[in-house]
C-alpha positions in Angstrom: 0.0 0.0 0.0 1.2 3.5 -0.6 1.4 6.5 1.5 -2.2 7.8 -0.1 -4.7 6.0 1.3 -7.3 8.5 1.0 -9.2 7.7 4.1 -8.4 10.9 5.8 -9.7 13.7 3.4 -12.9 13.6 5.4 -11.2 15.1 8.6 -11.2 11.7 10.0 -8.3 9.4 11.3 -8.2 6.2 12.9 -6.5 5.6 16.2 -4.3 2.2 17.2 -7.4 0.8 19.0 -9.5 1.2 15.9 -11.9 4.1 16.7 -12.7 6.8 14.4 -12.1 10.1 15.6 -11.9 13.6 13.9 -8.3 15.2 13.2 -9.4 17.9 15.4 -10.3 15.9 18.7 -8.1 16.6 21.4 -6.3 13.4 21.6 -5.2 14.1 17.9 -4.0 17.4 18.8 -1.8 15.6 21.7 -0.3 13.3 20.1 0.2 15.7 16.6 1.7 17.5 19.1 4.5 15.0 20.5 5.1 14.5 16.3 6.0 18.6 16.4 8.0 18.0 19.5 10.0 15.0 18.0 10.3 16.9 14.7 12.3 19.8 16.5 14.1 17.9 18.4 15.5 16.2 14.9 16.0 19.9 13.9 18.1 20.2 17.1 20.5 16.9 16.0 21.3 18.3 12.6 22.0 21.3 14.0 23.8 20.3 16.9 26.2 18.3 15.0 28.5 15.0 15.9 31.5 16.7 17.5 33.1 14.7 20.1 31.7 17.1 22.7 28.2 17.2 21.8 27.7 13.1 20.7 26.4 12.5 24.4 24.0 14.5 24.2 22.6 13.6 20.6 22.3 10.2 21.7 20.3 11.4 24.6 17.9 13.4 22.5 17.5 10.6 19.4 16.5 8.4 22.7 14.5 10.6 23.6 12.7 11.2 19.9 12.7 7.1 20.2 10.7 7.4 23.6 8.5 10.3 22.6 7.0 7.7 19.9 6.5 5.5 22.2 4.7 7.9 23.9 2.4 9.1 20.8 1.5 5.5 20.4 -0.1 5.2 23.7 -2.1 8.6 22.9 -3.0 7.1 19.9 -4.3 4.5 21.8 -7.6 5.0 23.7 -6.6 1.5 26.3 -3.0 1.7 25.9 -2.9 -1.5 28.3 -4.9 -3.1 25.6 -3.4 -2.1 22.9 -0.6 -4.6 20.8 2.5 -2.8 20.6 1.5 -0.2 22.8 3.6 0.3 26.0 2.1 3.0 28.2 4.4 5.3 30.8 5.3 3.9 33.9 7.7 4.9 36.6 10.8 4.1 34.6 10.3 6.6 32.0 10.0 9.1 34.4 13.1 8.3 36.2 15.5 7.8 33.5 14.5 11.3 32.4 15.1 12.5 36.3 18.5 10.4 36.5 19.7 12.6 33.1 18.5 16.2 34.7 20.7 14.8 37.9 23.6 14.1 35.6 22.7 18.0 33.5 22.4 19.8 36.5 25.4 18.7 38.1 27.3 19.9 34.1 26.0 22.8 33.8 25.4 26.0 36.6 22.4 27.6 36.1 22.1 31.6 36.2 19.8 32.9 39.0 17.4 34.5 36.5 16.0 33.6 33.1 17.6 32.6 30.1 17.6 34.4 26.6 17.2 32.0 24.1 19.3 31.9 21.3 23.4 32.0 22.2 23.6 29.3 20.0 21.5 28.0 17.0 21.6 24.4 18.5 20.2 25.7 21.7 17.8 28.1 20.1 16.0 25.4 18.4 16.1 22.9 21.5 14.0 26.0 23.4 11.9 25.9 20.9 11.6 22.3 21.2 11.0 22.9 24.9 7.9 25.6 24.0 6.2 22.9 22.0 7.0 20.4 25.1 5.1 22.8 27.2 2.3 23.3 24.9 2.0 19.6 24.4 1.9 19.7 28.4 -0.8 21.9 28.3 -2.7 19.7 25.6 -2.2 16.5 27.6 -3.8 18.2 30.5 -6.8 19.1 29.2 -7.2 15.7 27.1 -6.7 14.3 31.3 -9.3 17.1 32.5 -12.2 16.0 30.0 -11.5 12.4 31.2 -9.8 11.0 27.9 -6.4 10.5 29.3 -6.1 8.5 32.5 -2.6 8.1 33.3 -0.7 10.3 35.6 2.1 9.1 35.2 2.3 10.7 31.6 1.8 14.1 32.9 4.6 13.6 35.0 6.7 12.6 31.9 5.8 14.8 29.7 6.6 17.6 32.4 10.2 16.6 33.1 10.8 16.2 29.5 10.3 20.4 29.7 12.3 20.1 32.0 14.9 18.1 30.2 15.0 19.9 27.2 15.8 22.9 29.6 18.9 22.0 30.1 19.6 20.2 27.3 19.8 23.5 25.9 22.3 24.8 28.6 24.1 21.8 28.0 24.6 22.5 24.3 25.8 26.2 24.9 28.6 25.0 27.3 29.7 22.1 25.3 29.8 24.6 22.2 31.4 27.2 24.5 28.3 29.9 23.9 27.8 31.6 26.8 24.1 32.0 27.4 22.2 35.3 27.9 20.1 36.0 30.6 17.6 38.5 31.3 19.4 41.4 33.1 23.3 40.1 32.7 
């Protein structure tokens, strides 16, 4: 089969459980949403480049574009736990993102007011990634407030992954040697 299938072009899409939904439901704007997310964060690898000071980290994010479809998949999914193939967040997502904040934070000293995006084009696009993370935040939460998305555990996720991309942002700038701005210095 090819990539035109034609069963969309009535503003319809079907999830992994089989239900029809429109393209406009909220749990369509989610997990369209993680696709953006996963999308800049490519953006961030090509521009980041493969330098031997930076290949740590673009492991980290391609693992993290590898988790983040995990993640779309159970969004996609309206019983994740029944779903073939579909592996819904648990604890362990949550802490290996924690465990690689630990491991940032303790790289990179933060400035004790906010940062100007943009001292480096790597970085500049990872904030933007981080924008889109929050927005996607803000998307899962009120697919969780109408009573369409049950699991807490994937607000927690998606959170630290703001987090994350945060200060894999800072990260960048040091490795690259660009000092970041900050609001005031």
């Amino acid at each position: 089969m090819g990539i035109v299938t034609k069963k969309g072009d009535e503003g319809k899409t079907t999830l992994l459980t089989g239900e029809t939904v429109s393209k406009a439901s909220a749990r369509c704007e989610a997990y369209g949403t993680v696709d953006e997310l996963g999308s800049c964060l490519g953006l961030v690898r090509a521009t980041v480049g493969q330098g031997d000071d930076t290949a740590s980290l673009v492991r980290e994010i391609r693992d993290l574009q590898l988790d983040l479809s995990r993640f779309a998949s159970e969004l996609a999914s309206l019983d994740p736990d029944a779903s073939e193939g579909v592996e819904p967040t648990e604890l362990k997502h949550i802490t290996l993102i924690e465990d690689r904040l630990t491991g940032l934070e303790e790289e990179v000293a933060l400035p004790k007011s906010f940062v100007v995006p943009g001292a480096s084009a790597a970085s500049a696009h990872m904030d933007i990634a981080r924008a889109v993370c929050r927005r996607l935040e803000r998307r899962l939460v009120a697919l969780a407030d109408s009573g369409e998305y049950r699991n807490e555990l994937g607000l927690t996720y998606i959170n630290r992954v703001g987090d994350y991309l945060f200060m894999l942002a800072r990260a960048i700038d040091k490795r690259l040697g660009a000092a970041f701005d900050t609001k005031g210095g």
